[in-house]
C-alpha positions in Angstrom: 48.2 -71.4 -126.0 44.8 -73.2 -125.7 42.1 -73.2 -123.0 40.1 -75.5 -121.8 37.5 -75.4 -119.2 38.2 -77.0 -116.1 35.3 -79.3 -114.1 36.6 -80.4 -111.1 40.4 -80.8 -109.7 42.2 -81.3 -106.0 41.5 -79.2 -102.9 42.6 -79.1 -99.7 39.6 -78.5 -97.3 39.1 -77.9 -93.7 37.0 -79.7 -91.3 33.9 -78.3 -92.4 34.5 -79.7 -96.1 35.0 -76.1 -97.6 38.1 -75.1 -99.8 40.7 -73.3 -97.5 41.1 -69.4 -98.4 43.8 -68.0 -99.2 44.1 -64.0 -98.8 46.1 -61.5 -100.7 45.9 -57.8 -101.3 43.7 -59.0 -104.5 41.2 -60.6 -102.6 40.3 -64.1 -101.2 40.8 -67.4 -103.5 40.6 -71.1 -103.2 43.2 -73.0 -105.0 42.3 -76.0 -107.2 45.5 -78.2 -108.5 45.3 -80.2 -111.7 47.5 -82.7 -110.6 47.4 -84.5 -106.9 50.9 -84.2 -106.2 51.1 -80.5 -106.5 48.0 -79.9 -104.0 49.9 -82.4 -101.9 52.9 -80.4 -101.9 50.6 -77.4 -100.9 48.8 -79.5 -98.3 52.2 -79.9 -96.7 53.7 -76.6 -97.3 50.4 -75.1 -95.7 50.6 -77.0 -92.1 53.9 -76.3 -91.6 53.6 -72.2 -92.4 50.5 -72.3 -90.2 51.6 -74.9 -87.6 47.7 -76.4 -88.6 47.8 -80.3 -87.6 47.3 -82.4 -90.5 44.4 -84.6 -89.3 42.1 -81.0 -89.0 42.6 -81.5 -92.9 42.3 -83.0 -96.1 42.6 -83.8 -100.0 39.4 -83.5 -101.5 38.4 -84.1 -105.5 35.4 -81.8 -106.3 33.4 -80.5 -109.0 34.1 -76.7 -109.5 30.7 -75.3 -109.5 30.2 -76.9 -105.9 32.7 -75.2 -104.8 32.0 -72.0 -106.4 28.6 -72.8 -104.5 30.3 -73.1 -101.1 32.6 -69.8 -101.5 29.7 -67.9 -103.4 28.4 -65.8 -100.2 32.5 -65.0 -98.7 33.2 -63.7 -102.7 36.2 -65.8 -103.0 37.9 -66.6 -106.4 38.8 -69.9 -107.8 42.7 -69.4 -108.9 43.5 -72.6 -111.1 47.0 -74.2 -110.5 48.5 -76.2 -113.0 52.3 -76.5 -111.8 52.8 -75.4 -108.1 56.7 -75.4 -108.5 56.2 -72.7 -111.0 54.3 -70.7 -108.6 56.4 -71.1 -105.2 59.4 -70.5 -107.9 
């Protein structure tokens, strides 16, 4: 298995242009998707569990450490998605 650092990737954010947080008993993470289609999947998964409209909502490419900029004062983790079917699966 190799590892590679990752710069930037797909996120869905809200209105304010921040990463939307997911909870779990671990803590709070963002999600960032390798691939656009999986954090579309996501995107749509998301608004329907939530019943969130859509337009409140968006795709975004962004550089990781801006992000971990934006989430540094809530402590939330970046979690790294490389195949969302695995993870739903």
């Amino acid at each position: 298995m190799s590892y590679s650092p990752v710069t930037s990737g797909f996120f869905v954010v809200g209105v304010e242009g921040s990463p939307v947080i997911e909870k779990s008993r671990q803590g709070n993470y963002a999600l960032v998707f390798l691939k656009r289609t999986d954090a579309s999947r996501y995107f749509e998964q998301m608004c329907q569990l939530r019943r969130v409209p859509q337009q409140d909502y968006k795709i975004s490419t962004m550089p990781l450490h801006l992000v971990k900029r934006l989430l540094s004062h809530s402590r939330v983790q970046v979690c790294v998605i490389e195949n969302w079917d695995k993870v739903v699966a």
